[in-house]
Backbone bond lengths (Angstrom), bond angles and torsions (degrees), N, CA, C in turn:
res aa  C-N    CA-C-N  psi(-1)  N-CA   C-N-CA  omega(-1)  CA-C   N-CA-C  phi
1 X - - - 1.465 - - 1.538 109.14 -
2 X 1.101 113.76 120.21 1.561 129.22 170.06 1.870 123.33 -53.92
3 X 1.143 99.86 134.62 1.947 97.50 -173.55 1.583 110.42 -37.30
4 X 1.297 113.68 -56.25 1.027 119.27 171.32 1.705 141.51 -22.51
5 X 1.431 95.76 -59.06 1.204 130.28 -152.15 1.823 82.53 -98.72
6 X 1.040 116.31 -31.15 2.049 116.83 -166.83 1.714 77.75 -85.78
7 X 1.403 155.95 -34.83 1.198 130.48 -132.09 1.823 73.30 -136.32
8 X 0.578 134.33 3.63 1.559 119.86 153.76 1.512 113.85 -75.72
9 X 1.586 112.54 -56.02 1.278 125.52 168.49 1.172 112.36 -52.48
10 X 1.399 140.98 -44.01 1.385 129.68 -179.34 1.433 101.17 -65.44
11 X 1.878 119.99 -70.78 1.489 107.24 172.59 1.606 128.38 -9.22
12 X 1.656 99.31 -71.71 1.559 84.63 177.88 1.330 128.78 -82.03
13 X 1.497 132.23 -6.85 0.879 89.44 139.40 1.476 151.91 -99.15
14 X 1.081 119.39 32.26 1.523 140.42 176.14 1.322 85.89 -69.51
15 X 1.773 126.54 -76.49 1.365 126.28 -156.88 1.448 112.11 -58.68
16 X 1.763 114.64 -25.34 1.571 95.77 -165.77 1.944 87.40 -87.64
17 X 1.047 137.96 -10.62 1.377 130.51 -167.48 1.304 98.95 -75.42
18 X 1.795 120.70 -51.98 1.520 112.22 162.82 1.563 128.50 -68.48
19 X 1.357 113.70 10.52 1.504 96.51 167.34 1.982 122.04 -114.05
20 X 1.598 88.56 19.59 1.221 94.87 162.14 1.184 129.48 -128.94
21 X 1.741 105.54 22.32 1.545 124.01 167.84 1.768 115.58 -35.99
22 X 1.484 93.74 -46.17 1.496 102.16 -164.26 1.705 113.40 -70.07
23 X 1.910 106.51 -21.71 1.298 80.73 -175.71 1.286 114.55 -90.39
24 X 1.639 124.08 3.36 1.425 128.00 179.55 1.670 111.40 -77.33
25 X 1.737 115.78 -28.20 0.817 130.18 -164.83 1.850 111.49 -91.98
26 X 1.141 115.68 -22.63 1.301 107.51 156.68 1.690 110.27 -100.01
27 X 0.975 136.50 7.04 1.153 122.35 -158.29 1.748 82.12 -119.42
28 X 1.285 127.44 -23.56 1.981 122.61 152.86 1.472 99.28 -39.29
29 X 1.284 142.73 -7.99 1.505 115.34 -159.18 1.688 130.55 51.57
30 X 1.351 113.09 -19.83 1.356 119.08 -146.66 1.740 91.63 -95.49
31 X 1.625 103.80 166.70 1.809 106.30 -176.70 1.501 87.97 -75.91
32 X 1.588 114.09 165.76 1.177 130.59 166.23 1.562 119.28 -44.25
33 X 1.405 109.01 -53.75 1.801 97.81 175.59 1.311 130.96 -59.86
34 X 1.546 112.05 -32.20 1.309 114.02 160.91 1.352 134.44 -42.35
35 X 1.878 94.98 -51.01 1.853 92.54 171.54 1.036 125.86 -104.10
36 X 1.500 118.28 39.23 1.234 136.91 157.01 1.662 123.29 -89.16
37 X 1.368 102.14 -50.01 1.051 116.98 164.54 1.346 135.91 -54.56
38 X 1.666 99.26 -42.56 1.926 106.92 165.75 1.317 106.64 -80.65
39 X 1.422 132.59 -33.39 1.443 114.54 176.49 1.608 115.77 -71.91
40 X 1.292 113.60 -16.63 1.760 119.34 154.03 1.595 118.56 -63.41
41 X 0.810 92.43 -48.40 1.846 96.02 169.87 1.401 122.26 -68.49
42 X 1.395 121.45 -50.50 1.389 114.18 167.19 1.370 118.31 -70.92
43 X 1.595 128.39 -44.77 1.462 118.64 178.76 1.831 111.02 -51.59
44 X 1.822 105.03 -38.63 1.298 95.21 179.32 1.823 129.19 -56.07
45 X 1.544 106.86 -36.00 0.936 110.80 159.54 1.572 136.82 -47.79
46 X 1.545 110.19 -53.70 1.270 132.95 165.60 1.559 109.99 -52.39
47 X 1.287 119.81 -42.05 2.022 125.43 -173.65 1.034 109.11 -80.58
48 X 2.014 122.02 -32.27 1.513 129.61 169.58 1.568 117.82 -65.07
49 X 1.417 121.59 -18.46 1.136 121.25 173.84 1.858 118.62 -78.84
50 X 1.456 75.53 -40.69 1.945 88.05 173.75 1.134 113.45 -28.68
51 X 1.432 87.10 -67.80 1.817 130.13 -155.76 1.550 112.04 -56.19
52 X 1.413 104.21 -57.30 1.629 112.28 149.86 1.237 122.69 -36.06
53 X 0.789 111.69 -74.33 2.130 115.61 -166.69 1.539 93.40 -76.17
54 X 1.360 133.51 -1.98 1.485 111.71 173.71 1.530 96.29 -114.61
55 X 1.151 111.90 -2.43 1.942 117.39 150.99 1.473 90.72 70.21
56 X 1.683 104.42 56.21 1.795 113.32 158.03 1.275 108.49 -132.24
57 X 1.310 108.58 62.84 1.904 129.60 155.37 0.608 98.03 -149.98
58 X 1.343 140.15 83.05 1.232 163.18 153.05 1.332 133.00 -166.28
59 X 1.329 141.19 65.36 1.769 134.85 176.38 1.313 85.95 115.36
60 X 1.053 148.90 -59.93 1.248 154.29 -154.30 1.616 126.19 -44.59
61 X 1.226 127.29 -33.64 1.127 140.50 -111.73 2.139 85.76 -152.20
62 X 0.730 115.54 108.26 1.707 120.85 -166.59 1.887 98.60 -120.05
63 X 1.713 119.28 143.99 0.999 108.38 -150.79 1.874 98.00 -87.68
64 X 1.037 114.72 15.19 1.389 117.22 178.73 1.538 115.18 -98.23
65 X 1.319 103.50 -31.34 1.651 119.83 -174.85 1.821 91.13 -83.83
66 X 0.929 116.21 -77.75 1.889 112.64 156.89 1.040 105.47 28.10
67 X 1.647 108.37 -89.98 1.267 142.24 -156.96 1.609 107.30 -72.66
68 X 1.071 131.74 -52.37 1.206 139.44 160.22 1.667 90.29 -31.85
69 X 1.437 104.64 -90.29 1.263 95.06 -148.15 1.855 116.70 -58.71
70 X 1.121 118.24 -6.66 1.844 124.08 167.81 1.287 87.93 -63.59
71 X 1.015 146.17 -77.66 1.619 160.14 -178.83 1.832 97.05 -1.23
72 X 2.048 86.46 -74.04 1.291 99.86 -168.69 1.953 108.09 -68.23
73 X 1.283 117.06 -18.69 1.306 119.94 171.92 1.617 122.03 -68.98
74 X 1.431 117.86 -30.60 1.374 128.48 166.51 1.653 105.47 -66.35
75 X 0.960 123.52 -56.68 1.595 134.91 179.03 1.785 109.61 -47.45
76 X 1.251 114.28 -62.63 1.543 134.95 169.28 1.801 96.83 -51.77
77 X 0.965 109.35 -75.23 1.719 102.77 -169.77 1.866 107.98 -63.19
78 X 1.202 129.31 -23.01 1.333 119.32 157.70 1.549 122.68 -64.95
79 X 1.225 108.96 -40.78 1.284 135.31 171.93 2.145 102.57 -49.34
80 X 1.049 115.60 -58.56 1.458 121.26 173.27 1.577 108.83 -67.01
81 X 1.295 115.21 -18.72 1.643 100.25 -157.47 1.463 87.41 -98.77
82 X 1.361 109.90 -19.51 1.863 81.29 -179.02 1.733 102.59 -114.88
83 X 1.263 126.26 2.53 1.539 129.23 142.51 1.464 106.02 -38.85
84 X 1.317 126.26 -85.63 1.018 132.87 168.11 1.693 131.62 -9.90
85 X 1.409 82.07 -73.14 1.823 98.56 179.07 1.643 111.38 -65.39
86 X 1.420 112.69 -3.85 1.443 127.85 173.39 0.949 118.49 -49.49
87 X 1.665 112.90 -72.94 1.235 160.99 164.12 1.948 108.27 0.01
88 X 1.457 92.70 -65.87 1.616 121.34 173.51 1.058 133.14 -29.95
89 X 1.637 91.16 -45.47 1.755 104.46 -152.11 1.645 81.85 -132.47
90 X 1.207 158.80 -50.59 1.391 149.44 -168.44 1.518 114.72 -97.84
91 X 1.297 131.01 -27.82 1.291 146.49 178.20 1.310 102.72 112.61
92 X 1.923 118.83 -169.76 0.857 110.27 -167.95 1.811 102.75 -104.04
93 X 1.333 99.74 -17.96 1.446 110.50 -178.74 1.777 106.79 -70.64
94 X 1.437 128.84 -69.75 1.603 125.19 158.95 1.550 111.79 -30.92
95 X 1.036 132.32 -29.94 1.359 141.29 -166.88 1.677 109.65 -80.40
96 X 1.336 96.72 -46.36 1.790 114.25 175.99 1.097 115.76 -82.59
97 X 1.500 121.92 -18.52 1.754 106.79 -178.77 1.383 93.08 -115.94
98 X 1.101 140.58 5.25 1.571 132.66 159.23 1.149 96.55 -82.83
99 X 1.688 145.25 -57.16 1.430 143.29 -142.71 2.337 75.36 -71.56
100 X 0.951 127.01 -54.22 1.207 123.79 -152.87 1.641 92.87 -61.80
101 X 1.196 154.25 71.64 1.057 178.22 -81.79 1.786 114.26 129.35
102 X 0.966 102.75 -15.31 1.687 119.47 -161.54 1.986 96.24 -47.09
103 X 1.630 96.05 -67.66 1.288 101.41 176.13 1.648 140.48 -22.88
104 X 1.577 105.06 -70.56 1.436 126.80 147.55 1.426 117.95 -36.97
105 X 1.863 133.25 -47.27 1.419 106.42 158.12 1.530 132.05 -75.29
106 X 1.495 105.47 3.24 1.338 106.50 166.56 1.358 129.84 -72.72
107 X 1.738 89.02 -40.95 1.637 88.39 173.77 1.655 129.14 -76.52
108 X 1.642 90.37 -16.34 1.635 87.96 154.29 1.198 148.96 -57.06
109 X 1.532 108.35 -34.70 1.368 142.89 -154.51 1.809 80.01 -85.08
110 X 1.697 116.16 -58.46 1.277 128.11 -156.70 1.590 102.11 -54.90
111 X 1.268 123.69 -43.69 1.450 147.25 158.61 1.953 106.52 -31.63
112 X 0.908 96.98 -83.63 1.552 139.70 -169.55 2.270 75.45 -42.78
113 X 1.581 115.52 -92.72 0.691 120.58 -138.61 1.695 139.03 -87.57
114 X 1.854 81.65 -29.91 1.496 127.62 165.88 1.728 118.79 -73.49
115 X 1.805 110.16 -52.41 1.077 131.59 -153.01 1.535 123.47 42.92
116 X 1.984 89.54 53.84 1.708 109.35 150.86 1.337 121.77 -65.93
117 X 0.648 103.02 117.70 2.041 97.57 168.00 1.120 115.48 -51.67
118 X 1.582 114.32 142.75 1.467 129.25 158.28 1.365 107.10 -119.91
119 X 1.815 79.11 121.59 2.000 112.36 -165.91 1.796 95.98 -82.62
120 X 1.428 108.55 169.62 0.928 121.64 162.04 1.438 140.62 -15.35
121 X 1.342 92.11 -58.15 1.565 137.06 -158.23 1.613 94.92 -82.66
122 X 1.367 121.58 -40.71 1.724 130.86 -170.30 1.073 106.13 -81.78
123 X 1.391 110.91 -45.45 1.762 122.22 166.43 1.669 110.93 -33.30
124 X 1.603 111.53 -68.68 0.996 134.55 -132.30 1.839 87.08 -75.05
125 X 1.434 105.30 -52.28 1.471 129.68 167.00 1.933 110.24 -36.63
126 X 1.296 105.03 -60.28 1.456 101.11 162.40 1.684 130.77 -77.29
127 X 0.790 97.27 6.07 1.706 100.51 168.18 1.442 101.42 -112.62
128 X 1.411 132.55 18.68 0.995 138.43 -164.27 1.721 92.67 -119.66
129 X 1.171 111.69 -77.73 1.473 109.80 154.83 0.632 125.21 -18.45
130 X 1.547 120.81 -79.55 1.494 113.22 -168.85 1.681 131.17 -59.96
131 X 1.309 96.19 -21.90 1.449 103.60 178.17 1.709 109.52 -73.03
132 X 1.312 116.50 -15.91 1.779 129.94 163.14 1.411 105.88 -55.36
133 X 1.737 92.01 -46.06 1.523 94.95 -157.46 1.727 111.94 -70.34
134 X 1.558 91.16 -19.36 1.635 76.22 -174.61 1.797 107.71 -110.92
135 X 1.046 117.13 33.53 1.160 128.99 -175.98 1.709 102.93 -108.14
136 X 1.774 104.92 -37.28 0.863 125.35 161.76 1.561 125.98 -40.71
137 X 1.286 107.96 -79.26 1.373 135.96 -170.66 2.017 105.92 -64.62
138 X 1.361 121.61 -28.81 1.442 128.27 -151.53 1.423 79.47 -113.77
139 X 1.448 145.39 -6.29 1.857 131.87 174.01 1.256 88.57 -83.47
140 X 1.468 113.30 170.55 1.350 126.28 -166.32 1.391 79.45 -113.87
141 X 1.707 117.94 150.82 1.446 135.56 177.66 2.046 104.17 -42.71
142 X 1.011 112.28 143.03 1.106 96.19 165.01 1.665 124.88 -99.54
143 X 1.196 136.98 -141.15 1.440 137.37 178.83 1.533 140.04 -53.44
144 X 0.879 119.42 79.86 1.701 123.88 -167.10 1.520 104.91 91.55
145 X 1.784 107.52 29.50 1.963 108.02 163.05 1.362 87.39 -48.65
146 X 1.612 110.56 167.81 1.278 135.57 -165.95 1.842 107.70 -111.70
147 X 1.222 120.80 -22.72 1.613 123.96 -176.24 1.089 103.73 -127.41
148 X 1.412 98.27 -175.06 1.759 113.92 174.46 1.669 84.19 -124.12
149 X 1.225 133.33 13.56 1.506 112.40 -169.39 2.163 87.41 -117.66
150 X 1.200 111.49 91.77 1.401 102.46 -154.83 1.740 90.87 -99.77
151 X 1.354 111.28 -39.44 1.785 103.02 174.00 1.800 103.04 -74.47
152 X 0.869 141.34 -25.20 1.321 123.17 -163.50 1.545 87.35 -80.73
153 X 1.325 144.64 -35.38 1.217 120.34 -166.26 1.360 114.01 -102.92
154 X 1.859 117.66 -0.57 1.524 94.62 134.25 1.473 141.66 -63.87
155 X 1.578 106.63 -33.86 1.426 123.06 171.48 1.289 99.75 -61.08
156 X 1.233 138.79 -24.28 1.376 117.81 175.23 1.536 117.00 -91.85
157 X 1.320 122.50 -13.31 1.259 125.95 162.76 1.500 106.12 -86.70
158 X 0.983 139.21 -6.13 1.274 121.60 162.16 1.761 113.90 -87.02
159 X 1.072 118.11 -33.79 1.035 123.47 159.81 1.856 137.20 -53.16
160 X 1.750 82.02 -34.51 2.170 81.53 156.20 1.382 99.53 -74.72
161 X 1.497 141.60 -62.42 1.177 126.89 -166.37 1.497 102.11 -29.95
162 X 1.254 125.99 -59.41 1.697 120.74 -132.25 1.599 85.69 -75.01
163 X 1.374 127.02 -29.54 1.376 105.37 -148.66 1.969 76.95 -97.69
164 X 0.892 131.02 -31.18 1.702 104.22 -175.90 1.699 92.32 -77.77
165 X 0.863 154.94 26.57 1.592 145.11 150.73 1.917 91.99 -97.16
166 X 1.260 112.38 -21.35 1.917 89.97 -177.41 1.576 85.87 -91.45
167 X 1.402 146.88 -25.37 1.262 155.30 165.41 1.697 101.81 -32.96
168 X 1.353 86.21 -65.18 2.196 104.23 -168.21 1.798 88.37 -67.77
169 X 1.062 138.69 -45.58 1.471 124.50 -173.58 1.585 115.64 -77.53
170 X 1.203 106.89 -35.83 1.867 93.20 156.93 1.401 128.25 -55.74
171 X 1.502 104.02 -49.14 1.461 123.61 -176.13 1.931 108.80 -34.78
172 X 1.031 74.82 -51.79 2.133 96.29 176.64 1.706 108.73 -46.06
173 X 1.310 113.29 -21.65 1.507 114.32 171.03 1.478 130.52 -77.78
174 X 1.981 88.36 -22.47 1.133 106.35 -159.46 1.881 98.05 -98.38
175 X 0.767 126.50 47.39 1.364 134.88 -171.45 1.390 112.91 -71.70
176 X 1.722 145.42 101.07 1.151 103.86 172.12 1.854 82.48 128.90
177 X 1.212 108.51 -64.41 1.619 112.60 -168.31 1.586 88.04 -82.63
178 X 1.735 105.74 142.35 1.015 162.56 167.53 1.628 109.18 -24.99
179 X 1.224 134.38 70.74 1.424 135.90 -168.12 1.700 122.56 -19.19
180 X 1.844 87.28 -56.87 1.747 107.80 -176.15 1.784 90.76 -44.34
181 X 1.029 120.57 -73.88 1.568 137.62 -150.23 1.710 100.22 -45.60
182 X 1.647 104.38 -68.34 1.668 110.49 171.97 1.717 97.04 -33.44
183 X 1.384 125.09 -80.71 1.050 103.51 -178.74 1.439 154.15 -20.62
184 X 1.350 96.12 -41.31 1.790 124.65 -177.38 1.841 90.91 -75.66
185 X 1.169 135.17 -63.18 1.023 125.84 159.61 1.453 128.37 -6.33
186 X 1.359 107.54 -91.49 1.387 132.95 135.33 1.685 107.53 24.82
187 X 1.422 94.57 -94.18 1.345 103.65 -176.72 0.936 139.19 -69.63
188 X 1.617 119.81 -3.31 1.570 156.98 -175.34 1.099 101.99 -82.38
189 X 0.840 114.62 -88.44 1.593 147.11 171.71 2.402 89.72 -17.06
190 X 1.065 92.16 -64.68 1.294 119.93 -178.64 1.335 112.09 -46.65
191 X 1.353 122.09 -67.55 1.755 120.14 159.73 1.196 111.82 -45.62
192 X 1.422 127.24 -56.55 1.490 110.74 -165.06 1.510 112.91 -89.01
193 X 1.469 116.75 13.96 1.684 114.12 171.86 2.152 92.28 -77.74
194 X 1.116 86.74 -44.71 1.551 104.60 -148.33 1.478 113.96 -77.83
195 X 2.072 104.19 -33.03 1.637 117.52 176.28 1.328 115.50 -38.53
196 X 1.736 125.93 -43.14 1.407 121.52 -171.61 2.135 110.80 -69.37
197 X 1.741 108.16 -37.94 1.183 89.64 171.24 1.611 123.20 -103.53
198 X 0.997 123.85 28.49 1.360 121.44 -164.92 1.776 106.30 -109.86
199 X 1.102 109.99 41.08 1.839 133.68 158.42 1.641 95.79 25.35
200 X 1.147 103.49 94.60 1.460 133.61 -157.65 1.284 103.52 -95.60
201 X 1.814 105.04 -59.48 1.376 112.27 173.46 1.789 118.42 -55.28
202 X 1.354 111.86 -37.84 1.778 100.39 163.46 1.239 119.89 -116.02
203 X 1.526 90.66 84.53 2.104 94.43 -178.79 1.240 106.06 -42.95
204 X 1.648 95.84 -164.61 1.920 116.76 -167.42 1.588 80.62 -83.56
205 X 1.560 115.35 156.97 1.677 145.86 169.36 1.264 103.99 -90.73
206 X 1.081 124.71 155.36 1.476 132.95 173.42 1.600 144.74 80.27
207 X 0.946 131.04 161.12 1.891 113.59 -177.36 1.564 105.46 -91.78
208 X 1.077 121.48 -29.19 1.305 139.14 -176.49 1.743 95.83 -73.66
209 X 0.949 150.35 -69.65 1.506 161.55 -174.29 1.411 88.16 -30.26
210 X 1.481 98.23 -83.95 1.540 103.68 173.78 1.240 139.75 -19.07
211 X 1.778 118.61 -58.28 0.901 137.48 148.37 1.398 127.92 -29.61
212 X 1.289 112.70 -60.79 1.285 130.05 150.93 1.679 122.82 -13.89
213 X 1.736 103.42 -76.11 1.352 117.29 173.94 1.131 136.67 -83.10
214 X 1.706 116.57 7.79 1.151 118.36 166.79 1.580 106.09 -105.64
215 X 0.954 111.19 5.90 1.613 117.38 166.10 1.339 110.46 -77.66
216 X 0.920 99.19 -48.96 1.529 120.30 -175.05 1.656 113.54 -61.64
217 X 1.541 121.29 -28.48 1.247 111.38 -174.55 1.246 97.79 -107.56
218 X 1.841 120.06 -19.42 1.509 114.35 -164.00 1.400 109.99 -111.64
219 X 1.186 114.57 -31.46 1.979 112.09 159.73 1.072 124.02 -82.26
220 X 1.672 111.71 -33.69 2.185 114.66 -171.61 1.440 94.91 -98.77
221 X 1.528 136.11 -14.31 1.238 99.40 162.35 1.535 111.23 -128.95
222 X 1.311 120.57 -9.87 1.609 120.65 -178.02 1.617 104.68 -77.80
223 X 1.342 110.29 -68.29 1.507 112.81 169.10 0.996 105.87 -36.94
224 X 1.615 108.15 -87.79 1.808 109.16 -158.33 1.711 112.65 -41.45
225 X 1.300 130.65 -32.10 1.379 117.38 -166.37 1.805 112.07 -74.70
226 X 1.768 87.44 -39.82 1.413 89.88 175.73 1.921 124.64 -59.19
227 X 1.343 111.67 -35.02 1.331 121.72 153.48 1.288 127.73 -58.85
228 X 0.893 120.58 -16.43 1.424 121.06 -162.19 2.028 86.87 -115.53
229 X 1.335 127.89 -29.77 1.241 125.30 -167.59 1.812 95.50 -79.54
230 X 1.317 91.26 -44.86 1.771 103.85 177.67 1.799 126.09 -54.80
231 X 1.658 103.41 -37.54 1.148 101.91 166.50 1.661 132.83 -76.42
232 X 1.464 113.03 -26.60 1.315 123.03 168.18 1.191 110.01 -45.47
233 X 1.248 118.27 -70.70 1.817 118.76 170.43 1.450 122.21 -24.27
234 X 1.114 101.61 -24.66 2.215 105.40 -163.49 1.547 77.01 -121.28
235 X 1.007 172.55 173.04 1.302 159.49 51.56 1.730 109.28 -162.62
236 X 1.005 121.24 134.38 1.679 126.91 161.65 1.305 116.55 -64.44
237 X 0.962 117.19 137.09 1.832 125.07 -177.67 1.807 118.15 -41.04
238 X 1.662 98.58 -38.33 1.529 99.41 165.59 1.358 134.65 -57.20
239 X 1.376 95.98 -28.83 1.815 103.95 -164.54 1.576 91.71 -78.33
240 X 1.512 118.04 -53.56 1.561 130.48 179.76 1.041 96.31 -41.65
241 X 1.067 143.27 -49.27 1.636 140.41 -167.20 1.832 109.35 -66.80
242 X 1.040 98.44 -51.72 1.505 111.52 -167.84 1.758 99.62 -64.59
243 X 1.675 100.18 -58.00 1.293 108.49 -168.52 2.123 122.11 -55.39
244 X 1.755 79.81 -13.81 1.973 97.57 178.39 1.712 116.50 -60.88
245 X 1.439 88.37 -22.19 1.372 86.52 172.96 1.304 160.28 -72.52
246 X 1.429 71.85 -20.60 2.126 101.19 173.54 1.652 84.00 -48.67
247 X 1.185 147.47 -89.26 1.346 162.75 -118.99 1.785 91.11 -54.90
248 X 1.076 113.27 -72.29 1.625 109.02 178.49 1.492 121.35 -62.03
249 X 1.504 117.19 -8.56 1.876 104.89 -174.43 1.807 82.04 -100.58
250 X 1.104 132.14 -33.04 1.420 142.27 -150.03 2.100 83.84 -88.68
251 X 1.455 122.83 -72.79 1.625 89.49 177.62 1.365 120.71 -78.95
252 X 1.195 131.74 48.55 1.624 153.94 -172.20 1.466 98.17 -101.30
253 X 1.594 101.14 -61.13 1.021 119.08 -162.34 1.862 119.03 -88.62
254 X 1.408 80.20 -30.73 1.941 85.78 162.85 1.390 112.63 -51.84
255 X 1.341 114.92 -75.03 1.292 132.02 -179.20 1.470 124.05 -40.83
256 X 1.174 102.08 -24.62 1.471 114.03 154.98 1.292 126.45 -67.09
257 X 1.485 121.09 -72.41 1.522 144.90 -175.94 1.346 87.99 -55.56
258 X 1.644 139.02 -56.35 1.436 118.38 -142.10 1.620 115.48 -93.59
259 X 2.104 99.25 -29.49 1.534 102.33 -161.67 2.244 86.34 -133.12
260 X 0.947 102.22 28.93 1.193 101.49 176.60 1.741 145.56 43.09
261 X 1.462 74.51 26.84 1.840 105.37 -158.29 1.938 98.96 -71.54
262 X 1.421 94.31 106.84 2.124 76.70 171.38 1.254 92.81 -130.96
263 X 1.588 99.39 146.85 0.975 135.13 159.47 1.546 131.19 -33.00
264 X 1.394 138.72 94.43 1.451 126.64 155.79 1.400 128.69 -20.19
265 X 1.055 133.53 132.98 1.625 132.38 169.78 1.448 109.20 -48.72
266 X 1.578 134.20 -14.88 1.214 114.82 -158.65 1.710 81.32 -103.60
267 X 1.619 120.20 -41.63 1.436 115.41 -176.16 1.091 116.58 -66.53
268 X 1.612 132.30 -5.01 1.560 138.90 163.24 1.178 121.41 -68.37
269 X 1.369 97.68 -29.96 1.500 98.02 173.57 1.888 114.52 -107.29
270 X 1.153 90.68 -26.81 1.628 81.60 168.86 1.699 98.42 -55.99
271 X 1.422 133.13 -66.84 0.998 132.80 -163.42 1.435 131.09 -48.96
272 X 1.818 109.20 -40.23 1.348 126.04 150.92 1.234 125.55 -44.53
273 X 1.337 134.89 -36.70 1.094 151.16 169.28 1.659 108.00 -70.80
274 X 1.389 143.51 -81.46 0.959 143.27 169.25 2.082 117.02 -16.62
275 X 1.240 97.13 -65.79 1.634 116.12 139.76 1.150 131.14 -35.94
276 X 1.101 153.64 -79.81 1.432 126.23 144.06 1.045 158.79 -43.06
277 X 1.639 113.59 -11.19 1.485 146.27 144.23 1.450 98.99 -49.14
278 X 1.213 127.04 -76.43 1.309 131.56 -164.52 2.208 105.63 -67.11
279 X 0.918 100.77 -26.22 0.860 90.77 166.68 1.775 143.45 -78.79
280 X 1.614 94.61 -25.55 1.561 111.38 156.91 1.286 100.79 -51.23
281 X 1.056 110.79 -69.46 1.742 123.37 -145.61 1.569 90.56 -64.66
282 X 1.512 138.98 1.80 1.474 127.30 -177.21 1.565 90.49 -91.15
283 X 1.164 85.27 -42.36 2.158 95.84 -167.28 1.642 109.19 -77.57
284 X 0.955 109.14 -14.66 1.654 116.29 142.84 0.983 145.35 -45.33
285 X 1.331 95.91 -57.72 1.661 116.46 179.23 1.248 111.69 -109.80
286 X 0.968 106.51 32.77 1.771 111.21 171.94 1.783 97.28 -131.67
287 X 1.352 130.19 -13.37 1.263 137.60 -167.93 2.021 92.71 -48.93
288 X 1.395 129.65 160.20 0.999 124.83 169.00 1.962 108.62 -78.28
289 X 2.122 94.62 150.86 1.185 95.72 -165.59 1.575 112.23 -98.67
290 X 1.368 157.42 -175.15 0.944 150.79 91.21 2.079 107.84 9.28
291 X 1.537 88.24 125.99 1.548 94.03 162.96 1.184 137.08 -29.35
292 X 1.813 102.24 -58.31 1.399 111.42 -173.46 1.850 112.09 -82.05
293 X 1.733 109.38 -19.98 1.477 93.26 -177.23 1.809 121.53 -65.49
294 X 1.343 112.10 159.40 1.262 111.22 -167.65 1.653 105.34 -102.58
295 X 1.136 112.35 123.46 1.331 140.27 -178.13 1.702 94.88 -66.00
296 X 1.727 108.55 119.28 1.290 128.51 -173.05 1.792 94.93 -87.64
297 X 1.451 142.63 152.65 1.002 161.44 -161.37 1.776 101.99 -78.60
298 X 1.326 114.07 144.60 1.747 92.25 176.97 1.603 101.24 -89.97
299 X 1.687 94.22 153.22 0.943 85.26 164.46 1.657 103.70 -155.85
300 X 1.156 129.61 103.23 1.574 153.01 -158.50 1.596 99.74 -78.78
301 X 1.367 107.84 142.04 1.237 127.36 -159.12 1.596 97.87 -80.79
302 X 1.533 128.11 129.96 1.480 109.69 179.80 2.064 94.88 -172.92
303 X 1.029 116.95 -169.86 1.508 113.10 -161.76 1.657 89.70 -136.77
């Protein structure tokens, strides 16, 4: 099997493993911080083993890059806690094509922080979005929605976007250091934000719960990262882009099959739209650069 062809296969399945985060994650019963916190604890476990046998605890790890990456670990674990708490109150499908917004706060940020220009074409792309977004947000839930709180849990999916776009703008520091490791960070960082409220003294009940949350730290984030770290290596930035997508048609379709959640005609198309917005803007920014510009790190949209 050809590099190619091995890191396509890992890609997807990286994306379809993250697009069924959501149904493990409501179907824990548990509030959002809780299974944030155990899927920080088990992935850490799962990323410390990596990390070991690929002999990156040791020298590796500099106390400035550290810090960076806690930075980017506070950002990532906010980023999950209100993904999560999305879920609840907007579904998991409204939840996934709003969080896919990620792009558009990048190029803000890129604006904001860089002072890249936003061309025509990016413009045109964000008024493209946004007009999803509010097509989105102004349909009434459709069939077996899950809350009555239906804008707060877009606002809360827009709100994981923003903080994994301040996630993707740290990341850019981290150029060079060892993906697995940032990760392990990540999730560190992540237990001990969360260890003081995550009601320790009355763990999760049940074998199934359990079950639940060790999926969650050892397939949605130990597996998937390592797949998803593995395919970058073999793959061109375009295909990564394209291939990101499984993740939103794949929990589209969960949320359908499992809790019977469908979509309104007006949120199909808000959502379609948002989705193809973001999808220009991949094939954009993957266009080839000038010699001298400096090639930003990949980093593929995923939970």
């Amino acid at each position: 099997m050809d590099r190619k062809t091995q890191g396509t296969l890992e890609m997807g399945a990286a994306m379809a493993i993250s697009g069924t985060i959501g149904w493990f994650v409501v179907q824990s019963g548990l509030p959002a911080l809780q299974v944030v916190f155990w899927r920080c604890a088990f992935g850490a476990v799962t990323l410390g083993l990596v990390c070991w046998a690929m002999g990156l605890l040791r020298g590796v790890l500099t106390w400035r890059t550290a810090l960076w990456a806690g930075l980017g670990g506070v950002a990532i674990v906010t980023n999950w806690l209100l993904l999560f708490g999305a879920y609840s109150h907007a579904s998991i499908s409204v939840a996934t094509a709003v969080y896919n917004t990620q792009p558009f706060m990048l190029v803000v940020f890129g604006a904001l922080l860089f002072g890249e220009r936003i061309t025509l074409a990016k413009l045109g792309w964000l008024a493209t979005a946004f007009a999803g977004m509010l097509l989105i947000v102004q349909a009434r839930p459709g069939a077996g929605a899950p809350g009555s709180h239906y804008a707060l849990g877009v606002a809360m999916a827009l709100g994981a976007a923003f903080f994994w776009a301040v996630a993707s703008v740290i990341a850019k520091r981290l150029t060079g250091t060892p993906p697995h490791l940032i990760a392990l960070v990540q999730v560190a960082v992540g237990v001990l934000m969360l260890a003081p409220f995550a009601q320790l003294g009355t763990p999760p009940q049940g074998a199934s719960t359990w079950l639940i949350l060790i999926t969650l730290g050892v397939v949605h984030t130990g597996v998937m990262y390592i797949l998803l770290y593995g395919a970058v290596q073999k793959l061109p930035t375009f295909l990564q882009g394209a291939l990101s997508f499984i993740y939103p048609v794949v929990a589209i379709a969960v949320d359908f099959a499992a809790f019977g959640h469908r979509l309104q005609p007006a949120q199909w198309l808000g959502a379609a739209a948002i989705l193809l917005a973001a999808a220009a803007m991949n094939l954009q920014a993957t266009r080839p650069r000038p010699p001298a510009a400096r090639a930003a790190p990949p980093d593929p949209r995923s939970t």
